[in-house]
KOLSE-861460 format. One record per residue (C-alpha): x, y, z; residue number from 1. Coordinates in nm, 3 decimals, padded with zeros to 5 digits. Layout:
! KOLSE-861460
REC      xx      yy      zz num
REC       X       Y       Z NUM
...
//
This chain:
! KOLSE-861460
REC      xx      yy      zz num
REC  10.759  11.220  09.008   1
REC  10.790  10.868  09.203   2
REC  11.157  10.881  09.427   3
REC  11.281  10.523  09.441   4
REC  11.311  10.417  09.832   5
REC  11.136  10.655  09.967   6
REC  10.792  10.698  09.785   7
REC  10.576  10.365  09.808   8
REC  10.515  10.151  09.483   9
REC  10.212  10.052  09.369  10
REC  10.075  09.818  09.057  11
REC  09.952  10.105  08.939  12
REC  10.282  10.312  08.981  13
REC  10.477  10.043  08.874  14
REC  10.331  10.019  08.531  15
REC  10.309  10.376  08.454  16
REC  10.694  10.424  08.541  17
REC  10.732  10.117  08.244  18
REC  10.495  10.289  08.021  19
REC  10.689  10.616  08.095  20
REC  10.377  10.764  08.197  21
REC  10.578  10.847  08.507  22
REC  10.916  10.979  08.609  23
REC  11.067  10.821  08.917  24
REC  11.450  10.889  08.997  25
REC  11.639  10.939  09.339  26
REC  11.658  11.225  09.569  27
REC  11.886  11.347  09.813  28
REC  11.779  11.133  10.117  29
REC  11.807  10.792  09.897  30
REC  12.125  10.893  09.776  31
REC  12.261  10.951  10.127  32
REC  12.087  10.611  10.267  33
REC  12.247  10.454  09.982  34
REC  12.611  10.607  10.052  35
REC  12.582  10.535  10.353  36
REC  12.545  10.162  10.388  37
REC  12.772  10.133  10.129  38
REC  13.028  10.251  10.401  39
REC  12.915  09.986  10.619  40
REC  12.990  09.736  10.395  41
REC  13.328  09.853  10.320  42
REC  13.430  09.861  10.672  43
REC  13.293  09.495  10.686  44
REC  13.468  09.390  10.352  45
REC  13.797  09.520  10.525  46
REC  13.751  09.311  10.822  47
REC  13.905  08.994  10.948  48
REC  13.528  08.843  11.092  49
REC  13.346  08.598  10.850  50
REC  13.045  08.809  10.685  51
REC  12.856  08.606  10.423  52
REC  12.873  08.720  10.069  53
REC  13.089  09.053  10.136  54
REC  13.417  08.833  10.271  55
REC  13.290  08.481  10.214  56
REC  13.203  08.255  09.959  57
REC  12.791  08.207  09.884  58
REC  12.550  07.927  09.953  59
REC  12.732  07.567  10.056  60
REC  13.093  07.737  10.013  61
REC  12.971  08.048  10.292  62
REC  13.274  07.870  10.455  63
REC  13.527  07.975  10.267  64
REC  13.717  08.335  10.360  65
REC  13.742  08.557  10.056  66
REC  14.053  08.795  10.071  67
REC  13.972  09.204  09.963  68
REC  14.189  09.091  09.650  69
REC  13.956  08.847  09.565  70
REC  13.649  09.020  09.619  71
REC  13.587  09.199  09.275  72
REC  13.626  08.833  09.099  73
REC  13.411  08.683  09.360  74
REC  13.099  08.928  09.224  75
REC  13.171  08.864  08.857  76
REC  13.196  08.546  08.896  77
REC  12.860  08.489  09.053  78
REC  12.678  08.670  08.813  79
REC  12.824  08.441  08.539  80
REC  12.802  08.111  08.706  81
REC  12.411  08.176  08.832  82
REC  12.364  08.271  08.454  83
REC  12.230  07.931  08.365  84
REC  11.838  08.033  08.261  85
REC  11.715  07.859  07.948  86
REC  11.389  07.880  07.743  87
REC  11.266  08.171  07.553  88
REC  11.289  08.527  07.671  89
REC  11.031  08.692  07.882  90
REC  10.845  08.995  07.778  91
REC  11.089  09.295  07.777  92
REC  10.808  09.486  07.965  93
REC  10.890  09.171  08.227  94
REC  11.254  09.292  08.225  95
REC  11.182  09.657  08.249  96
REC  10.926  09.564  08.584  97
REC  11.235  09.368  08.767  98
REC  11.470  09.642  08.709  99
REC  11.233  09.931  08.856 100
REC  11.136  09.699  09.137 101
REC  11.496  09.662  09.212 102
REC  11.634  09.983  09.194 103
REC  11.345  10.079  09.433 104
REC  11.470  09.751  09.695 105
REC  11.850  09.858  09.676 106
REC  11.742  10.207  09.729 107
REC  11.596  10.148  10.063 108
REC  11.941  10.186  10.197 109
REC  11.993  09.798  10.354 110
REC  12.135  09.630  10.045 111
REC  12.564  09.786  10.021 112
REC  12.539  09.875  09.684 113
REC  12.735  10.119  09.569 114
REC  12.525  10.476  09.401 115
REC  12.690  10.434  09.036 116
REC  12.545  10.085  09.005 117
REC  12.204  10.181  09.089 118
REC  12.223  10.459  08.845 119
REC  12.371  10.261  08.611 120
REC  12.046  10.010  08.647 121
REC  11.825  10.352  08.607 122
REC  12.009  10.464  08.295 123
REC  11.910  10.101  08.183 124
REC  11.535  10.186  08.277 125
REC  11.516  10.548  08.118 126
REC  11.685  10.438  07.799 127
REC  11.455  10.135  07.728 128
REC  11.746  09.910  07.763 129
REC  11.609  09.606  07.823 130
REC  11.830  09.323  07.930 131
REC  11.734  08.972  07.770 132
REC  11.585  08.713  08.053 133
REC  11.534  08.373  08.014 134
REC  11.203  08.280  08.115 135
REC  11.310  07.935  08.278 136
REC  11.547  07.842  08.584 137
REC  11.433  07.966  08.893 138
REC  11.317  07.849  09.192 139
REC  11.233  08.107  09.396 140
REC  11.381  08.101  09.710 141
REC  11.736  08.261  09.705 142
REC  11.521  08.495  09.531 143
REC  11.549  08.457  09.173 144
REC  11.871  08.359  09.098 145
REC  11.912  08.255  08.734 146
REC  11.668  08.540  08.586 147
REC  11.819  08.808  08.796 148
REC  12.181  08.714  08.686 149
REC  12.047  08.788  08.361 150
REC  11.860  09.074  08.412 151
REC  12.223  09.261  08.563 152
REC  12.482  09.083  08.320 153
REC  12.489  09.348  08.102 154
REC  12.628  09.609  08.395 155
REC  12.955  09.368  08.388 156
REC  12.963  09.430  07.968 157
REC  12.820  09.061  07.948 158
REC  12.466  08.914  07.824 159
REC  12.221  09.070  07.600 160
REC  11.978  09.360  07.561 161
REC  11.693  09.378  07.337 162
REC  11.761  09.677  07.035 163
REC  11.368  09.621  06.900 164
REC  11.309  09.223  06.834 165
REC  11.675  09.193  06.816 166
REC  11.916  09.047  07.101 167
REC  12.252  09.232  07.045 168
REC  12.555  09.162  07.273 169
REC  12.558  09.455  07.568 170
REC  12.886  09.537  07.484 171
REC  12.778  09.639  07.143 172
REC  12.493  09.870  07.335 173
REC  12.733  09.952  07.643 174
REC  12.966  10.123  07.396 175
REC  12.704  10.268  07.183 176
REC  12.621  10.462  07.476 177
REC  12.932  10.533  07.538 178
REC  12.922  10.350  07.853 179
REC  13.200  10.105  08.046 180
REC  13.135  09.794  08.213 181
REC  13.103  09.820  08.591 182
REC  13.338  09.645  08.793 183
REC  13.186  09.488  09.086 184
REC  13.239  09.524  09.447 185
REC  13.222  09.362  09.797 186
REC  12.847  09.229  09.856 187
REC  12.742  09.376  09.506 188
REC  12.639  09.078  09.291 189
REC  12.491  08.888  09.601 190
REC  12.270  09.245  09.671 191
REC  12.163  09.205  09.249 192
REC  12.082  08.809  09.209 193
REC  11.923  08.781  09.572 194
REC  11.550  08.887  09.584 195
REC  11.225  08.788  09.410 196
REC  11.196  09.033  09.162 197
REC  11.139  08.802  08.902 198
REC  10.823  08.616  09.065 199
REC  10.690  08.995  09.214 200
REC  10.750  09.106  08.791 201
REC  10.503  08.807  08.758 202
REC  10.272  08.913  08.991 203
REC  10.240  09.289  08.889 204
REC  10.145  09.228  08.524 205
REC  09.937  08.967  08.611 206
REC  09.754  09.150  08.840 207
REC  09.715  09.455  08.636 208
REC  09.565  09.234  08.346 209
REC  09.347  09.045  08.586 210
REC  09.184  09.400  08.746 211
REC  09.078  09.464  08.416 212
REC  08.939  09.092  08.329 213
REC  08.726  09.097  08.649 214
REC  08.571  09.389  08.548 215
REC  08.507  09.300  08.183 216
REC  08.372  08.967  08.296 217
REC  08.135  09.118  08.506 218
REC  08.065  09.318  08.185 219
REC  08.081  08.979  07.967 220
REC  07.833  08.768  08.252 221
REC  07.569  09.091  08.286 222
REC  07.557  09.096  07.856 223
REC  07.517  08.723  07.845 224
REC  07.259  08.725  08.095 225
REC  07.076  09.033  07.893 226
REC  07.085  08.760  07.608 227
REC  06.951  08.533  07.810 228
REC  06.659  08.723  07.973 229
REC  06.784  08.602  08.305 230
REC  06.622  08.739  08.631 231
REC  06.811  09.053  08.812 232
REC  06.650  08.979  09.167 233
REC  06.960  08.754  09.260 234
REC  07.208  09.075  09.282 235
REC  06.987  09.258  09.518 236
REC  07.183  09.457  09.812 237
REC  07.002  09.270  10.078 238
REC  07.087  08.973  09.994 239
REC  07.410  09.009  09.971 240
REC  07.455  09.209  10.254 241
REC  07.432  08.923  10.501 242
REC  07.674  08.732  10.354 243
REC  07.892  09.041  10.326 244
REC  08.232  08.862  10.161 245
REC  08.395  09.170  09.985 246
REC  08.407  09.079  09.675 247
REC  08.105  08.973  09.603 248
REC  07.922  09.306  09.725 249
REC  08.136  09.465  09.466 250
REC  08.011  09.235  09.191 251
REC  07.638  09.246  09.311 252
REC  07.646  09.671  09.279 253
REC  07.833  09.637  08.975 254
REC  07.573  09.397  08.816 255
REC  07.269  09.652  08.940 256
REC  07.477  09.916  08.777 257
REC  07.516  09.726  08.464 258
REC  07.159  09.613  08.462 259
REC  07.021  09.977  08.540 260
REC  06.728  10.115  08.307 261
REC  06.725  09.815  08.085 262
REC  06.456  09.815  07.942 263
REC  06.512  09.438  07.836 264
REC  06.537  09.344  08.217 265
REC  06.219  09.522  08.299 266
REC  06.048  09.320  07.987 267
REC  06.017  08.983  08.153 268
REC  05.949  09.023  08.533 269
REC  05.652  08.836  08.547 270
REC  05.752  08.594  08.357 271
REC  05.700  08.181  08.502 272
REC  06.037  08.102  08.528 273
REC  06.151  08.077  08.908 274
REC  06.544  08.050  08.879 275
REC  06.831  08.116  08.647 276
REC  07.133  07.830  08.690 277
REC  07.431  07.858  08.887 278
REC  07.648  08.035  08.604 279
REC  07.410  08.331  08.594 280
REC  07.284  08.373  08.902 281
REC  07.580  08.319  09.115 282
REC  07.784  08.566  08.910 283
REC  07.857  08.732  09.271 284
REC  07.912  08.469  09.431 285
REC  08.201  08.314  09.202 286
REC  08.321  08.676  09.015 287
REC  08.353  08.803  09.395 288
REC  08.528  08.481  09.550 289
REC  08.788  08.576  09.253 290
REC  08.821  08.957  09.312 291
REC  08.867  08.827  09.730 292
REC  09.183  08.655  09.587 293
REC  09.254  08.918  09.348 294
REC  09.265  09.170  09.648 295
REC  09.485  08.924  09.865 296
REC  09.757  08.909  09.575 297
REC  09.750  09.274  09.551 298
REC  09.788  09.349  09.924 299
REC  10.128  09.096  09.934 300
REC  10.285  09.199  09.598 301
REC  10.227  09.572  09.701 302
REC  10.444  09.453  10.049 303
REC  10.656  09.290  09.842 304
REC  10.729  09.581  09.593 305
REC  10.838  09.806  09.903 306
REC  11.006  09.578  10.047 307
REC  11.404  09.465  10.084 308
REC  11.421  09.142  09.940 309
REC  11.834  09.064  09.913 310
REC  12.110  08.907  10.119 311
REC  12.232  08.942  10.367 312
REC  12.082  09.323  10.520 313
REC  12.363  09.539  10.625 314
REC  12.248  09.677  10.938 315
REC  12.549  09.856  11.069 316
REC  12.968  09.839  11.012 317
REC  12.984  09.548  11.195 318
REC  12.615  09.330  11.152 319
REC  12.489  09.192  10.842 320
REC  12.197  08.945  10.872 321
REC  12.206  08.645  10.656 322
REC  11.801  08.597  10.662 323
REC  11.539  08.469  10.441 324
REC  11.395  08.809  10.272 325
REC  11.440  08.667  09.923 326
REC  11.245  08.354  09.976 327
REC  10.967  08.348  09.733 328
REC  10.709  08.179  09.945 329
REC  10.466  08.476  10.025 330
REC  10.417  08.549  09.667 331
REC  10.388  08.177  09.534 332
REC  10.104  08.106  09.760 333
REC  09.909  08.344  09.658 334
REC  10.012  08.313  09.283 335
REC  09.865  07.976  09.336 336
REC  09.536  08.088  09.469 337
REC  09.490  08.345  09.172 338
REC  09.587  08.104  08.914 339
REC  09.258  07.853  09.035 340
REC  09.061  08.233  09.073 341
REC  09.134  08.296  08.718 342
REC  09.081  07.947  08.624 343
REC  08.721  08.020  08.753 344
REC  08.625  08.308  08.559 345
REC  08.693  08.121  08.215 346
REC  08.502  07.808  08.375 347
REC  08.179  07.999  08.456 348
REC  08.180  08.193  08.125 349
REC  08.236  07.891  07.924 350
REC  07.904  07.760  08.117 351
REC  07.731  08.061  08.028 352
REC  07.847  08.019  07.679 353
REC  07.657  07.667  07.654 354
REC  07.355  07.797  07.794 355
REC  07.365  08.069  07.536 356
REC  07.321  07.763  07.291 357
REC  07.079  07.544  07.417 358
REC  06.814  07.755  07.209 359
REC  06.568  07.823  07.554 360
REC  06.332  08.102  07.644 361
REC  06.307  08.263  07.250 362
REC  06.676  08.202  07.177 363
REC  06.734  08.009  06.862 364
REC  06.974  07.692  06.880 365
REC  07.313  07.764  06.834 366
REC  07.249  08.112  06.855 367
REC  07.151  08.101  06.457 368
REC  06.814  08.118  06.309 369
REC  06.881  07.897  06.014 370
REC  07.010  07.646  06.237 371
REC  07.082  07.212  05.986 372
REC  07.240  07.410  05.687 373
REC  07.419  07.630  05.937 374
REC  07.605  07.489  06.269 375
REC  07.568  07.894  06.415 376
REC  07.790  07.916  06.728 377
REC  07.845  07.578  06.825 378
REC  08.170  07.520  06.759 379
REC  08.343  07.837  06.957 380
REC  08.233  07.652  07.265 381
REC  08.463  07.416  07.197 382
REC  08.760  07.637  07.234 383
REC  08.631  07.780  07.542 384
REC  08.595  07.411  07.680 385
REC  08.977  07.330  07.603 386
REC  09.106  07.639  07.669 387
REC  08.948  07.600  08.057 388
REC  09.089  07.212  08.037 389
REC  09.407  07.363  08.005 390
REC  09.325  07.659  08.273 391
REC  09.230  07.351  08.504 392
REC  09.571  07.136  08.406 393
REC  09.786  07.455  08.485 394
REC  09.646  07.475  08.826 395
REC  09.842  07.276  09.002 396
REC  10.035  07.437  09.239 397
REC  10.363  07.485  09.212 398
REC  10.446  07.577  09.562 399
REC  10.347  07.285  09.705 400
REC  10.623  07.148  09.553 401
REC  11.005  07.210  09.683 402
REC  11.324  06.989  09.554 403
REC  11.643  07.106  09.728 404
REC  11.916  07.317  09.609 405
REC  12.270  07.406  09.652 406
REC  12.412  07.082  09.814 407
REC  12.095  07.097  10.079 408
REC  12.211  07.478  10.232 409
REC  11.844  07.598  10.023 410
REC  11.678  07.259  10.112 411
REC  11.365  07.450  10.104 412
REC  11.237  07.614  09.797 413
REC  10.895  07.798  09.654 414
REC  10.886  07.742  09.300 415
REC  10.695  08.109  09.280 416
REC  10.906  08.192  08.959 417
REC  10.688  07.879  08.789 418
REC  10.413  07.994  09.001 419
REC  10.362  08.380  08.831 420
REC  10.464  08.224  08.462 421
REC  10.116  07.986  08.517 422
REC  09.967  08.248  08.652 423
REC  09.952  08.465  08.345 424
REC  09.950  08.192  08.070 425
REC  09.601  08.146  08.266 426
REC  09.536  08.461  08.244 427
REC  09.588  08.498  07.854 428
REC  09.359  08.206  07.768 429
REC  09.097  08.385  08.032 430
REC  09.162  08.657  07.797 431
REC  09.047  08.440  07.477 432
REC  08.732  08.279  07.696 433
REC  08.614  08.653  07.769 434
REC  08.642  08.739  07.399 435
REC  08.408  08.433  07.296 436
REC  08.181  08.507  07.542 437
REC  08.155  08.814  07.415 438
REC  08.113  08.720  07.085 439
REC  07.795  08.506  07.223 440
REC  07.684  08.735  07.444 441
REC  07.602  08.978  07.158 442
REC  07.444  08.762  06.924 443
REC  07.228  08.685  07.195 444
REC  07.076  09.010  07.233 445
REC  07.016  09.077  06.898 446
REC  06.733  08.807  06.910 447
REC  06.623  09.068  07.207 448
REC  06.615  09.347  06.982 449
REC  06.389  09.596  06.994 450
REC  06.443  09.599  07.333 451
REC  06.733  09.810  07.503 452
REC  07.006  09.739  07.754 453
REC  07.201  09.970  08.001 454
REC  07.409  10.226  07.856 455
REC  07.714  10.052  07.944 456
REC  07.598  09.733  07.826 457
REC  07.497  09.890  07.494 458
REC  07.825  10.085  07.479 459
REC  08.007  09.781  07.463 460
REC  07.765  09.621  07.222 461
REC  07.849  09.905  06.992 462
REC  08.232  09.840  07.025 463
REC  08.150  09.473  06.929 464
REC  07.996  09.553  06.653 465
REC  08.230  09.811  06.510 466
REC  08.430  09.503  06.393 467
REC  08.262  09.194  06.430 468
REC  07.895  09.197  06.216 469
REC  07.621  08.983  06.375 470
REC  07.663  08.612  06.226 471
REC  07.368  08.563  05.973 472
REC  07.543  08.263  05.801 473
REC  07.785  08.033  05.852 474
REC  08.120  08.207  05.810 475
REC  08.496  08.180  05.910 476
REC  08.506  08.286  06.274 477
REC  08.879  08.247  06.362 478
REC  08.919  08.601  06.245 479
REC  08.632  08.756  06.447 480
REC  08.761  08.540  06.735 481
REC  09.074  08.712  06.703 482
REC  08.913  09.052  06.651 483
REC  08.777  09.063  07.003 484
REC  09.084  08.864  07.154 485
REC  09.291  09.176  07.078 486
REC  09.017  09.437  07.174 487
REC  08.990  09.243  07.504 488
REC  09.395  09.262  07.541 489
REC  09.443  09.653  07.441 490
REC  09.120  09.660  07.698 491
REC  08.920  09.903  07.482 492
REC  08.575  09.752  07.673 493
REC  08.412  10.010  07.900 494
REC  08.431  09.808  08.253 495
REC  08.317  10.092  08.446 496
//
């Protein structure tokens, strides 16, 4: 059982309380935090002194004095005018990620929401009612405005939720479920649009799919390198343990294991070549200098997930800081640097894919042996080679960037919301590279045949072959393409 605001999130809790592989709900002590700086914001909401967003108007109009009249408009109304995303939907599993990270942020007891909200959002969660979210519109730095107001427009009876790969109108669910619109309080909308739960959404499925592509393209490298008959000497221990980056002593132990009691390996030691190139024998090197950025993501969004990221933090009846704890920045940055990280997997495994062609040391061109009246492999290489075109094109960062908002008050922005969207589009064509390599690495080592690999390696071999059949002739290969594009996404390759 994970208790929202007390227990600590992880990417790994996070996803199994989406899968509903775990239970998380609220005990006693959240409850009371909760109630508790709710009471604090009432006695603010009641009094005469400017307090942004629980008496005053929001972002350039923080000038303006709201009366306790007003105040219930004040939060619909934001949520409606801030409701302005466009483009397709995200992934409901998106949806379902900003609403657990939330619930766990407002929880913390900082944010003056009232209890029957946030267990209104956790009925939402439990019930796989999954708000519908544009994917386009924020810009990350009063958190994630647009999406958020979204995400939480169904609590006011407004916006959409997904009933299977339909969008029905929430009031049609809400009454379903016998259920009545909330009516919004003091500092309530502000404390549900304010925070980056959007970009830190992002960030968690992108880093759970990207734990798992480091590890199969360790798998994918040491299997294209067995095709290859490429030297093991270059992931010694030693030598990589006085240059002792992280990372790439995790890659250099996993590539021993991966290589251990091949018999294939063992079968050309003496031979008279004296190096392997760059994309095979600086697997550590580049695999690790990936996993180094992998673990920096993971360190921030894991800070990020237990954090309080809304606006302003209620701190007693009569303080309430108007900060910067929704401001995207931390998470873009880093979102940047794993986008060129994952960018570099497909680039090396592409390369490794071309050498797997060029029909050297008892490999037959194009990976065929009836190469003229059949073209063999060639052509898959080509998709690898645009696919990492576009990797490189979506690279740019996007939180370099900053155009001002709201009349110049949010005259600094991060663009992270852009940043985690590139971020996993990267990561999906890494997803299709991996699979081609795949493809090649195994055809490779049948030409290697009789000799055997690692248990692992021939594991995975096995899986391959289970549904795609070694390529004799030419033959449609969009389907066997897409084959191991789905294995590699329902990850059913033994990494470890």
């Amino acid at each position: 059982m994970f208790v929202y605001g007390i227990d600590k999130l992880t990417v790994d809790k996070v996803m199994a309380i989406a899968n509903g592989l775990l239970k998380a709900s609220l005990s006693y002590y959240a409850v009371t935090k909760i109630i508790e700086c709710r009471r604090k914001v009432e006695v603010m909401a009641a009094s005469t002194k400017a307090i942004y967003g629980i008496n005053t108007g929001f972002g350039p109009l923080c000038d303006v004095k709201i009366s306790p009249e007003q105040t219930s408009l004040l939060q619909k109304n934001l949520l409606i005018t801030h409701a302005v995303g466009v483009g397709k939907p995200i992934d409901k599993q998106l949806s379902k990620i900003m609403m657990i990270c939330k619930v766990h942020a407002l929880s913390r007891g900082f944010s003056g929401i009232r209890l029957e909200v946030i267990e209104r959002i956790i009925y939402f969660i439990q019930n796989d009612l999954l708000p519908v979210v544009p994917e386009q519109g924020s810009v990350g730095a009063s958190g994630d405005l647009a999406p958020l107001s979204h995400l939480f427009l169904p609590l006011i009876g407004e916006g959409e939720f997904w009933i299977d790969d339909d969008l029905v109108p929430a009031m049609d669910v809400l009454n379903k479920h016998n259920l009545q619109p909330i009516e919004l309080q003091a500092k309530e909308g502000l404390a549900l649009i304010n925070g980056t739960q959007f970009i830190l959404a992002h960030a968690i499925t992108g880093l759970h799919k990207m734990g798992y592509l480091l590890d199969l393209a360790d798998v994918a490298g040491a299997m294209s390198l067995e095709g290859y008959q490429g030297s093991e000497s270059p992931f010694k221990e030693l030598l990589h343990s006085i240059r002792p980056f992280k990372g790439n002593l995790v890659v250099a132990e996993r590539m021993r294991m991966l290589f251990k009691d091949s018999n294939n390996i063992k079968s050309h030691e003496n031979c008279a070549r004296v190096q392997d190139p760059y994309s095979m024998r600086c697997i550590p090197q580049v695999h690790g200098a990936s996993r180094n950025a992998y673990y920096h993501l993971e360190e921030l969004a894991e800070i990020e997930m237990n954090s309080v990221t809304d606006n302003p933090i209620v701190l007693s009846e009569t303080e309430a800081i108007s900060g910067g704890n929704f401001h995207g920045q931390p998470l873009a940055m880093a979102l940047d640097y794993n986008s060129i990280a994952a960018s570099e997997l497909g680039n090396i495994a592409d390369r490794r894919c071309y050498l797997l062609l060029e029909g050297k040391y008892g490999l037959p061109r194009l990976l065929t042996a009836s190469g003229g009246l059949n073209s063999g492999f060639m052509i898959p290489q080509y998709t690898t080679a645009a696919l990492v075109t576009e990797n490189k094109s979506l690279c740019f960062p996007p939180s370099a960037d900053s155009i001002p908002t709201s009349l110049g008050q949010e005259d600094h922005v991060s663009m992270g919301s852009i940043s985690g969207r590139k971020f996993n589009q990267i990561l999906g064509n890494l997803e299709k590279i991996l699979a081609i390599e795949l493809m090649y690495a195994a055809q490779s080592m049948e030409f290697r045949r009789p000799n055997t690999f690692s248990k692992i390696i021939e594991r995975n071999f096995e899986i391959i072959r289970t549904k795609v059949d070694k390529l004799e002739e030419d033959r449609i290969l969009k389907d066997d393409i897409n084959t191991l594009i789905s294995m590699v996404k329902n990850q059913v390759f033994i990494v470890k």
